[in-house]
N, CA, C and O atoms as CSV, one atom per row, in Angstrom:
chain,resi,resn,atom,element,x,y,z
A,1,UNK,N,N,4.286,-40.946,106.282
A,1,UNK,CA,C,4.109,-39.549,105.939
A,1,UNK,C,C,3.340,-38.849,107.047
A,1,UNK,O,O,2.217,-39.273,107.319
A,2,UNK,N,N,3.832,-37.838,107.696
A,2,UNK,CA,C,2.954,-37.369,108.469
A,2,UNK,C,C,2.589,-35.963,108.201
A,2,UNK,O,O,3.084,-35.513,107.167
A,3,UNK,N,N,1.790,-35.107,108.928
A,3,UNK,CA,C,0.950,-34.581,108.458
A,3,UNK,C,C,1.511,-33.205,106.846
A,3,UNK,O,O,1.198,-33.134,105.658
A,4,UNK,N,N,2.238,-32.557,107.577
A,4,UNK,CA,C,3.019,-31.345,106.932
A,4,UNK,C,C,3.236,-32.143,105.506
A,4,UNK,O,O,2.699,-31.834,104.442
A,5,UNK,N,N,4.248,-33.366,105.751
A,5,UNK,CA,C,4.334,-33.694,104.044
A,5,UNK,C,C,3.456,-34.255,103.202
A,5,UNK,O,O,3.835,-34.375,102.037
A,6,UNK,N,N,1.835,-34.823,103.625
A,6,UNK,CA,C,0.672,-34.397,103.468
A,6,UNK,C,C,0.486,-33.200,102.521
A,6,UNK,O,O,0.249,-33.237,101.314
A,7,UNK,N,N,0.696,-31.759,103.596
A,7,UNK,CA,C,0.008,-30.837,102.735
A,7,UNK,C,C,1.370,-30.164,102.001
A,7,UNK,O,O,1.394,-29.132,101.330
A,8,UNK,N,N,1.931,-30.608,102.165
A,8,UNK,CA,C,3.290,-29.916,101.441
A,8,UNK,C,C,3.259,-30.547,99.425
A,8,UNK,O,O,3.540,-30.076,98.322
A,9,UNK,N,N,2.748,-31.795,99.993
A,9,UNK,CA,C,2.085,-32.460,98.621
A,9,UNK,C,C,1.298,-31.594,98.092
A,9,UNK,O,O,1.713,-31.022,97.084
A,10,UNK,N,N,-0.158,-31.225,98.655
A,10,UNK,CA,C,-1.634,-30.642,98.479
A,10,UNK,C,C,-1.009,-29.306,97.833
A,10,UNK,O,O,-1.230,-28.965,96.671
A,11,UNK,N,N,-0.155,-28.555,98.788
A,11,UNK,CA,C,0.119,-27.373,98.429
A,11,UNK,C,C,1.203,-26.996,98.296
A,11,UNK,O,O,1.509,-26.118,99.102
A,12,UNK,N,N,2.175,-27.364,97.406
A,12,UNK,CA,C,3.662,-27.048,97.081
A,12,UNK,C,C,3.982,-25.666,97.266
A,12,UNK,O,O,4.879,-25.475,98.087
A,13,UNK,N,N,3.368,-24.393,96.588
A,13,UNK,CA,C,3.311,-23.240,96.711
A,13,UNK,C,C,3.200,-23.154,98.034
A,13,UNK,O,O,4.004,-22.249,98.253
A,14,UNK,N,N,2.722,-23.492,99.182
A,14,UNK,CA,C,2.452,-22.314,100.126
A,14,UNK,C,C,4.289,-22.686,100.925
A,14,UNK,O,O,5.020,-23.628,100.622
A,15,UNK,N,N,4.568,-21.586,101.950
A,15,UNK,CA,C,4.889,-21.353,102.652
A,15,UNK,C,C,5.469,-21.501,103.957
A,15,UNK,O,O,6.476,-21.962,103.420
A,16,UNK,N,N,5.690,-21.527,104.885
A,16,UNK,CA,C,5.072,-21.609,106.411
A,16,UNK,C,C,5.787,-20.125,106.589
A,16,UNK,O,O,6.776,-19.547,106.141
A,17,UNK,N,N,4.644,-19.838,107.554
A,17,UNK,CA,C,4.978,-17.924,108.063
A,17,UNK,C,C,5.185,-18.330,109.345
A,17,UNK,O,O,4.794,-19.476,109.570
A,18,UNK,N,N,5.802,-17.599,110.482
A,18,UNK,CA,C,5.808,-18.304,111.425
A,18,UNK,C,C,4.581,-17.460,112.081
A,18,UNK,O,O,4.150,-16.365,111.719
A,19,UNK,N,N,4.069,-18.432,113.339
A,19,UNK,CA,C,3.240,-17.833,114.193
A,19,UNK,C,C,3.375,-16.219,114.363
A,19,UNK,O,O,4.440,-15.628,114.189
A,20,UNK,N,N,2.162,-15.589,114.725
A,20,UNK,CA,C,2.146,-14.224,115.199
A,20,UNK,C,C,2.112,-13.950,116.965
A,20,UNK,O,O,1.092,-14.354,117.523
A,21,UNK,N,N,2.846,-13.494,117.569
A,21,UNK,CA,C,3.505,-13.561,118.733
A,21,UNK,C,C,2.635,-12.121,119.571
A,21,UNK,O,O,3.015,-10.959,119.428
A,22,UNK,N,N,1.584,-12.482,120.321
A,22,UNK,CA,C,1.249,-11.121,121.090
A,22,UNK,C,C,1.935,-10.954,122.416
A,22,UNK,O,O,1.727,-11.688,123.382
A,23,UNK,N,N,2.328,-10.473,122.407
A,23,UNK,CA,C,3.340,-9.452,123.101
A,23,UNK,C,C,2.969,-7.916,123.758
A,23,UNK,O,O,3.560,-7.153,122.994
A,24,UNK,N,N,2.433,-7.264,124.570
A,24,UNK,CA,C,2.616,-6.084,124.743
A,24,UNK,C,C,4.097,-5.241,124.512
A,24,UNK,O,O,5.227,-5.467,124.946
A,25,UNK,N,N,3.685,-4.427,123.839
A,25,UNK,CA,C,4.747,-3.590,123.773
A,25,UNK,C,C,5.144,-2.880,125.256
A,25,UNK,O,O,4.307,-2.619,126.120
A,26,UNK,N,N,6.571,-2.627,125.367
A,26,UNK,CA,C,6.810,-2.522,127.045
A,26,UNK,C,C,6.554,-0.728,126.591
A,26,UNK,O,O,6.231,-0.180,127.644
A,27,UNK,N,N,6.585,0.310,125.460
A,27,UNK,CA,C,6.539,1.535,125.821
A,27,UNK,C,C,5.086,1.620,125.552
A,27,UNK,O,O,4.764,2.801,125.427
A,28,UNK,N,N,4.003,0.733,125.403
A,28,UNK,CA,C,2.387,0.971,125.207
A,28,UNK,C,C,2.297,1.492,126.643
A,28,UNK,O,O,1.945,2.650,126.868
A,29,UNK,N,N,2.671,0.482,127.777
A,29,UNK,CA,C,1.962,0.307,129.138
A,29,UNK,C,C,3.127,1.114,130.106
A,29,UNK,O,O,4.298,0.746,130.006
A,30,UNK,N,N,2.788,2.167,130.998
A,30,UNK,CA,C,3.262,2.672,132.080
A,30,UNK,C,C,4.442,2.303,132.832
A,30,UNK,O,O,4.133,2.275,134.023
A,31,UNK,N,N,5.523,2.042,132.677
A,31,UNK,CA,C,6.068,1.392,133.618
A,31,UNK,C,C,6.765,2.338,134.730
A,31,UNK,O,O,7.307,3.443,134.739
A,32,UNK,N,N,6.457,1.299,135.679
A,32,UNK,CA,C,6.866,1.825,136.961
A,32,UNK,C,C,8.421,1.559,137.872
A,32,UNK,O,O,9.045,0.505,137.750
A,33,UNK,N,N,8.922,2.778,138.838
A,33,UNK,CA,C,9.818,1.939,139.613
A,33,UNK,C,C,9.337,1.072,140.518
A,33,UNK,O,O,9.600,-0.086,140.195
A,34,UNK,N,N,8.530,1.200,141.869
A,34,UNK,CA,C,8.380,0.607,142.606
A,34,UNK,C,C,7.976,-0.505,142.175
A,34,UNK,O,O,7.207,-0.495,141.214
A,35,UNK,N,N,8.390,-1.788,142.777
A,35,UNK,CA,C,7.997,-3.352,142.521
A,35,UNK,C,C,6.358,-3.806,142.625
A,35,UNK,O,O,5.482,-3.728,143.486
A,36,UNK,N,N,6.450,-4.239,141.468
A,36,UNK,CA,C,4.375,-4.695,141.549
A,36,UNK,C,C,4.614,-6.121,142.562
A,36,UNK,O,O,5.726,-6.650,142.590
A,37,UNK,N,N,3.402,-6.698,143.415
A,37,UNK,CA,C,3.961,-7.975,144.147
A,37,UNK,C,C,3.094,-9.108,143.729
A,37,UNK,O,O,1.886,-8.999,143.515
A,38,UNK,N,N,3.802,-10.225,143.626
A,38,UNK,CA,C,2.938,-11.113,142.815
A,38,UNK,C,C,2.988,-12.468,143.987
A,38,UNK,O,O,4.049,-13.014,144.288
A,39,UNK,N,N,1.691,-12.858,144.541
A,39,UNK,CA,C,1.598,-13.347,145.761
A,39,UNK,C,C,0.544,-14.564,145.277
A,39,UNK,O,O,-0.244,-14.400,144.345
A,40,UNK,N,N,0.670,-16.077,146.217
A,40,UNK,CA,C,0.113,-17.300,146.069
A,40,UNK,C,C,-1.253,-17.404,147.416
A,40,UNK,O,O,-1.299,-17.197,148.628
A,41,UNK,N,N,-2.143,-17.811,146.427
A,41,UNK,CA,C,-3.300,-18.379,147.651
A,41,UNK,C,C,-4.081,-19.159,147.267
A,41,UNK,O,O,-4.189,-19.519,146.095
A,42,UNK,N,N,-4.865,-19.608,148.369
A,42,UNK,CA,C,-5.680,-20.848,148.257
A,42,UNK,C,C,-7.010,-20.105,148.254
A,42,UNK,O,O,-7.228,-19.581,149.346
A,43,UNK,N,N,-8.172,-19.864,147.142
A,43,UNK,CA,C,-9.399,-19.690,147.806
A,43,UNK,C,C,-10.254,-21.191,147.203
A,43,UNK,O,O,-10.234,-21.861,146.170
A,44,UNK,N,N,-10.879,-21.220,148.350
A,44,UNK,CA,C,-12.004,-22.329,148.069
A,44,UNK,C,C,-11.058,-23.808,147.620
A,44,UNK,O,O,-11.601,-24.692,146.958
A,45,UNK,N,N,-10.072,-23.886,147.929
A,45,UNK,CA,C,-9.123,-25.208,148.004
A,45,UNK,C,C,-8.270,-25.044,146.358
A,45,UNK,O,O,-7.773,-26.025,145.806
A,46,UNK,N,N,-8.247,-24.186,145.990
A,46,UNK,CA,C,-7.690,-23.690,144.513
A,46,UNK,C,C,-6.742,-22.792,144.654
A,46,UNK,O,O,-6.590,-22.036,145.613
A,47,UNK,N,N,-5.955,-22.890,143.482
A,47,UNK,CA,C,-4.741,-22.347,143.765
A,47,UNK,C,C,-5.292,-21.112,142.876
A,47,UNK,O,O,-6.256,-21.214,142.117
A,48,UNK,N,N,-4.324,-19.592,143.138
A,48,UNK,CA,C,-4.589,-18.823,142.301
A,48,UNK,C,C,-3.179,-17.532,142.376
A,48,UNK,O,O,-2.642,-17.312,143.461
A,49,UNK,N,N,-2.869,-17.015,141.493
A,49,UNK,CA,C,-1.589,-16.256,141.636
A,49,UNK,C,C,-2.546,-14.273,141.367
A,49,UNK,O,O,-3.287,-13.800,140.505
A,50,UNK,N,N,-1.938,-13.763,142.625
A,50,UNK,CA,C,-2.448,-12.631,142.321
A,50,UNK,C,C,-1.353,-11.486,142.513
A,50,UNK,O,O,-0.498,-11.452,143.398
A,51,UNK,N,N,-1.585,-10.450,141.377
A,51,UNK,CA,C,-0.299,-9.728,140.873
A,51,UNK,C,C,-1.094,-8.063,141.578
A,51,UNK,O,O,-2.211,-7.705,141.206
A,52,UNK,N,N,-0.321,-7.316,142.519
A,52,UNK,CA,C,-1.077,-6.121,142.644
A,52,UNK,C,C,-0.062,-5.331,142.725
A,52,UNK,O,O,1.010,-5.924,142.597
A,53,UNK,N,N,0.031,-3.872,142.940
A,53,UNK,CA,C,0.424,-3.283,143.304
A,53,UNK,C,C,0.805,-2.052,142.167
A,53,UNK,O,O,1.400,-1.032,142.514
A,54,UNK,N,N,0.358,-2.316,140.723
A,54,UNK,CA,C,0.514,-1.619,139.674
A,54,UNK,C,C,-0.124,-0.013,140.117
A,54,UNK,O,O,-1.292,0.141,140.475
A,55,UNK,N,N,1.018,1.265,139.998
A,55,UNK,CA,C,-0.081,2.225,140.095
A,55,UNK,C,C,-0.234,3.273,138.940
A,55,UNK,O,O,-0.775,4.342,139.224
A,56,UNK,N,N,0.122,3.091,137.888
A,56,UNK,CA,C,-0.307,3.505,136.443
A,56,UNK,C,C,-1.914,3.397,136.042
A,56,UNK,O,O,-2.260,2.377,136.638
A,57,UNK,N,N,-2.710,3.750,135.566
A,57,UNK,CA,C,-4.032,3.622,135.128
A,57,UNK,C,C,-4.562,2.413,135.126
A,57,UNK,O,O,-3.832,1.443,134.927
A,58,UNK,N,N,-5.804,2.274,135.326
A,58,UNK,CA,C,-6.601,0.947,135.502
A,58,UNK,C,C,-6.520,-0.024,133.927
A,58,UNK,O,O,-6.512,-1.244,133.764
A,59,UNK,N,N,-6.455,1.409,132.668
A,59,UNK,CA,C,-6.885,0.624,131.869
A,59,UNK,C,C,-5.405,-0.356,130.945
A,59,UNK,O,O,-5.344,-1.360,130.236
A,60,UNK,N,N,-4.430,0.646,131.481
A,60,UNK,CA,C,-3.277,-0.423,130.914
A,60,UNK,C,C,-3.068,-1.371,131.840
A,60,UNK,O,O,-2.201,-2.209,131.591
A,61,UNK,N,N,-3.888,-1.458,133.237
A,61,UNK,CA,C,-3.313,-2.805,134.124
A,61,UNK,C,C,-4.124,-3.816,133.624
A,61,UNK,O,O,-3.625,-4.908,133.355
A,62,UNK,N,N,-5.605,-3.544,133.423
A,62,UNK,CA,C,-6.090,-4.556,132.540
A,62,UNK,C,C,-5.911,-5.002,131.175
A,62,UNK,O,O,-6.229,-6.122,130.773
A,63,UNK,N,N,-5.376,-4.056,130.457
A,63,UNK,CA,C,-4.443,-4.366,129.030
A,63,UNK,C,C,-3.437,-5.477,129.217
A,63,UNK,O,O,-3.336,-6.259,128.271
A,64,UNK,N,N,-2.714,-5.671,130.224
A,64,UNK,CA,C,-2.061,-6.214,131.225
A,64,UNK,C,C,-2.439,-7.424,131.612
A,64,UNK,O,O,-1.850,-8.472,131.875
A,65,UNK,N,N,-3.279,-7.152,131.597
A,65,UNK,CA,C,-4.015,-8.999,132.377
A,65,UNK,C,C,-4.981,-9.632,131.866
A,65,UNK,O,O,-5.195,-10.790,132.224
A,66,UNK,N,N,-5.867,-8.935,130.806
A,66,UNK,CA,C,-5.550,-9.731,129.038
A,66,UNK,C,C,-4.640,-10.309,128.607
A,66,UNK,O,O,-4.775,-11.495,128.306
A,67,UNK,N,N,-3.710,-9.805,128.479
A,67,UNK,CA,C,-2.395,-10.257,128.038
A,67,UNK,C,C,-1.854,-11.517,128.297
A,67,UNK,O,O,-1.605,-12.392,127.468
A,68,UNK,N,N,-1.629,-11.559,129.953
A,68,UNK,CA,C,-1.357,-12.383,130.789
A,68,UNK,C,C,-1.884,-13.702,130.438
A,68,UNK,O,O,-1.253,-14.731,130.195
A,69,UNK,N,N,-3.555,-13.434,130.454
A,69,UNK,CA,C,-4.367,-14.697,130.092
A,69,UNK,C,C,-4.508,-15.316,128.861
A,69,UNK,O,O,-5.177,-16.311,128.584
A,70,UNK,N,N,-3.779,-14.598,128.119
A,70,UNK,CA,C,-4.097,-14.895,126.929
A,70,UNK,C,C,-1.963,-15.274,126.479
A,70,UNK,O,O,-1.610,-15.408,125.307
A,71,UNK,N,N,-1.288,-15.335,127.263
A,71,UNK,CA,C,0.306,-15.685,127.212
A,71,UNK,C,C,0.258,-17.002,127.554
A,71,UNK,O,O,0.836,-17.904,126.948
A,72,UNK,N,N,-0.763,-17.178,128.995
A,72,UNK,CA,C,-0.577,-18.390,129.833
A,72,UNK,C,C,-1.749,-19.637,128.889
A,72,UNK,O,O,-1.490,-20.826,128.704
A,73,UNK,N,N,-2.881,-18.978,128.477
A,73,UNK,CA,C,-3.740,-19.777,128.573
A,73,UNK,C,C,-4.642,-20.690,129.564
A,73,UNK,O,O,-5.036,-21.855,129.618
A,74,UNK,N,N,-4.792,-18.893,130.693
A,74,UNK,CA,C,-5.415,-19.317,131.861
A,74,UNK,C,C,-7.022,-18.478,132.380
A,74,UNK,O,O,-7.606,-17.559,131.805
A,75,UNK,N,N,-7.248,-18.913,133.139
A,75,UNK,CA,C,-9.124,-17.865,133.369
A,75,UNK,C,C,-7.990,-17.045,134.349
A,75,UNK,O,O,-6.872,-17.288,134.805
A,76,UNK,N,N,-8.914,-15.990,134.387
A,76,UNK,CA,C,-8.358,-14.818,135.603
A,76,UNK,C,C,-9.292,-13.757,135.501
A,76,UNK,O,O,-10.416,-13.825,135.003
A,77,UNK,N,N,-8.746,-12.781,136.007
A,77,UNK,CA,C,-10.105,-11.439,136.247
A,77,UNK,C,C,-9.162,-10.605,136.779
A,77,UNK,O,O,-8.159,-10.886,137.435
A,78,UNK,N,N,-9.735,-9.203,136.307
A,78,UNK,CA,C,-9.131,-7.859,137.369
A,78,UNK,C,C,-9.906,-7.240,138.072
A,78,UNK,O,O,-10.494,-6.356,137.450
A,79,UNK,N,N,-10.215,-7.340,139.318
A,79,UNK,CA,C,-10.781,-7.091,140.305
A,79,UNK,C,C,-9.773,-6.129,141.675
A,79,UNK,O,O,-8.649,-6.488,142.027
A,80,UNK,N,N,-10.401,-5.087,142.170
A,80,UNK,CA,C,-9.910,-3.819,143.016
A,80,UNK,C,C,-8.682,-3.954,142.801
A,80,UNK,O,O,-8.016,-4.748,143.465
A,81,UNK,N,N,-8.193,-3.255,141.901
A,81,UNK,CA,C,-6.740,-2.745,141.142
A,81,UNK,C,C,-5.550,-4.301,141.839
A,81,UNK,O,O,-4.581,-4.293,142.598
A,82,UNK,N,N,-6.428,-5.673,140.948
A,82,UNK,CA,C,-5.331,-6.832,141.211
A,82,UNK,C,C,-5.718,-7.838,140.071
A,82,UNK,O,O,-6.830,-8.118,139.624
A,83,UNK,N,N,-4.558,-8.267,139.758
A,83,UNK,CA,C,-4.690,-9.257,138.914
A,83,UNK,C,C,-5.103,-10.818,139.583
A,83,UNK,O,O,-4.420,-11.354,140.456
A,84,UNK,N,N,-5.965,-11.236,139.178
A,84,UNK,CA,C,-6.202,-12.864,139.589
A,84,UNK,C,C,-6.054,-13.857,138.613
A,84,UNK,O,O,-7.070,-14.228,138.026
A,85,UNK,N,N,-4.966,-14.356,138.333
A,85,UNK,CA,C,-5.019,-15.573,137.588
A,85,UNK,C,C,-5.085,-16.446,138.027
A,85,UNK,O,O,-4.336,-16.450,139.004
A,86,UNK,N,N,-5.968,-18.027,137.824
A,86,UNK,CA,C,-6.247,-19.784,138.434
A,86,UNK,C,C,-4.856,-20.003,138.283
A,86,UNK,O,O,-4.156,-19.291,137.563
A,87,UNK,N,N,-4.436,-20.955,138.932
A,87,UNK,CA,C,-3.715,-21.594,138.865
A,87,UNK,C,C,-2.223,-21.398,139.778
A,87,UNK,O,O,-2.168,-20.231,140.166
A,88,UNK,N,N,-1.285,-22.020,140.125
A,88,UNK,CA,C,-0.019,-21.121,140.476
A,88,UNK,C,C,1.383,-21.133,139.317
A,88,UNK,O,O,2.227,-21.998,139.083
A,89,UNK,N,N,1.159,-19.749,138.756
A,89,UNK,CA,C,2.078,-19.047,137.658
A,89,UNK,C,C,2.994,-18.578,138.399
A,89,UNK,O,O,4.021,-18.317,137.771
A,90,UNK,N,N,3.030,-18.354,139.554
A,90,UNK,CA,C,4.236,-16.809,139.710
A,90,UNK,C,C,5.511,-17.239,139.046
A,90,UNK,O,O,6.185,-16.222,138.884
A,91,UNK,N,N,6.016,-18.089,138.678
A,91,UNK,CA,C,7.366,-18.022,138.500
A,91,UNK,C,C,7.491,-17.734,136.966
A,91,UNK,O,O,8.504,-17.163,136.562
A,92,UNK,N,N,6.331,-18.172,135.947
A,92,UNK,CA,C,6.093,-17.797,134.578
A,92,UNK,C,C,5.921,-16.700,134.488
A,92,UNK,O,O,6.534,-16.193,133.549
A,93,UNK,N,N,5.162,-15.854,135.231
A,93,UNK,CA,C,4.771,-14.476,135.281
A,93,UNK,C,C,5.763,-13.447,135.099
A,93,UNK,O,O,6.234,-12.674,134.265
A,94,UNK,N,N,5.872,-13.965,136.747
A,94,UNK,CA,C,7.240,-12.891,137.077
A,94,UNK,C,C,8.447,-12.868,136.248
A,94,UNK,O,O,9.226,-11.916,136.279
A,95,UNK,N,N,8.631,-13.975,135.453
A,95,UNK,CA,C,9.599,-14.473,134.441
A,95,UNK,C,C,9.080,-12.993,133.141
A,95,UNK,O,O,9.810,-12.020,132.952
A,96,UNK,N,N,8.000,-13.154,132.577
A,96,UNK,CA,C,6.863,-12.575,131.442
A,96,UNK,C,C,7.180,-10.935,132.285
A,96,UNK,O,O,7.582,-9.989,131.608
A,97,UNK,N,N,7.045,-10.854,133.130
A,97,UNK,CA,C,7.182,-8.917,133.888
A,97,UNK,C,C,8.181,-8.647,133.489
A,97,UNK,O,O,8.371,-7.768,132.649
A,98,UNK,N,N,9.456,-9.684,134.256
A,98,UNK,CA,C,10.634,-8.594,134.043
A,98,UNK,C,C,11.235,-8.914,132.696
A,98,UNK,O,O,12.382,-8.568,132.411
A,99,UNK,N,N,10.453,-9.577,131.876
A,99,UNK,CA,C,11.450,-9.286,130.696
A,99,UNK,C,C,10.407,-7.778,129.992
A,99,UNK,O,O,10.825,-6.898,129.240
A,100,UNK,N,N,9.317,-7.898,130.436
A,100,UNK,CA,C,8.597,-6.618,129.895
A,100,UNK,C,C,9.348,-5.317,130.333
A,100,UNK,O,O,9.529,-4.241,129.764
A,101,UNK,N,N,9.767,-5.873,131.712
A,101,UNK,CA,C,10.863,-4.577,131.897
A,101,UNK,C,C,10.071,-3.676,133.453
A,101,UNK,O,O,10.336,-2.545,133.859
A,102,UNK,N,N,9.229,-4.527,133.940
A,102,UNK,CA,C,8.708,-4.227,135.341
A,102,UNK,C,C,9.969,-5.157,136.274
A,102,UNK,O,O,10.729,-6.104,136.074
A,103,UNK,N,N,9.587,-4.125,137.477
A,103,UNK,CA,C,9.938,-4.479,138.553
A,103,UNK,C,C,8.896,-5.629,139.495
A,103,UNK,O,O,7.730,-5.417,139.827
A,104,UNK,N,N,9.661,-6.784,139.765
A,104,UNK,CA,C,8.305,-7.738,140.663
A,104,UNK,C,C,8.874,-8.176,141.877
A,104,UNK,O,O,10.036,-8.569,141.984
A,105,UNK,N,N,8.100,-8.110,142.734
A,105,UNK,CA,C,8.695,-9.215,144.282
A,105,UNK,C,C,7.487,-10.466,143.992
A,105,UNK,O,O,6.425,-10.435,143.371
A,106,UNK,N,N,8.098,-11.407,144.648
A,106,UNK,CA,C,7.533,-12.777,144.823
A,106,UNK,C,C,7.159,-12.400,146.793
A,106,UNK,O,O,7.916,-11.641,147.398
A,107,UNK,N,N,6.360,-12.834,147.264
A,107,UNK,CA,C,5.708,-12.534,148.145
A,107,UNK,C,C,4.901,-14.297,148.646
A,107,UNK,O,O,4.133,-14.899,147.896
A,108,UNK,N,N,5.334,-14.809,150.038
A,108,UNK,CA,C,4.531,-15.622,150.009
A,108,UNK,C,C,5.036,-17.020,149.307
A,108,UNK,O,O,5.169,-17.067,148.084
A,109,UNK,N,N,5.292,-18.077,150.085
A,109,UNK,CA,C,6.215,-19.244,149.367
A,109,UNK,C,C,7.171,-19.216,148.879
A,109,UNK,O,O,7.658,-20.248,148.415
């Protein structure tokens, strides 16, 4: 028996709901034509993916990269109008942009 038919025992009545999915809505945040560029580097021997070039308001780019960190399940920061996420994402990212419905270049590798 593993776990679910466990509580499926415990609790016949309940349910399963499915997960709640955060998502930005693509008409919340600004979108732009020109391509935002999402570029790979090394600081301090670490990898890190940084997304810039957004020129809509500061506060939906950081709405933006909340988001991001909280899609990937990664540390990052928005620092002088750029996204910094650890790790190297671009191809998840840029995957996560254009289905939001931005324009992206890959830049760099």
């Amino acid at each position: 028996m593993d776990l679910k038919d466990q509580l499926k025992t415990l609790f016949p009545e309940h349910t399963e709901s499915p997960a709640p999915q955060s998502e930005v809505k693509p008409t919340s945040i600004w979108m732009q034509d020109t391509p935002m560029i999402c570029k790979y580097e090394k600081r301090k021997g670490k990898p890190i993916t940084i997304i810039e070039g957004y020129t809509g308001a500061d506060k939906d780019f950081k709405i933006l990269a909340k988001d991001l960190k909280k899609k990937f399940s990664v540390g990052g920061s928005f620092k002088n109008d750029s996204i910094i996420i650890q790790g190297d994402y671009r191809d998840k990212i840029m995957g996560y942009l254009k289905a939001l419905g931005f324009n992206v270049k890959r830049v760099g590798g």
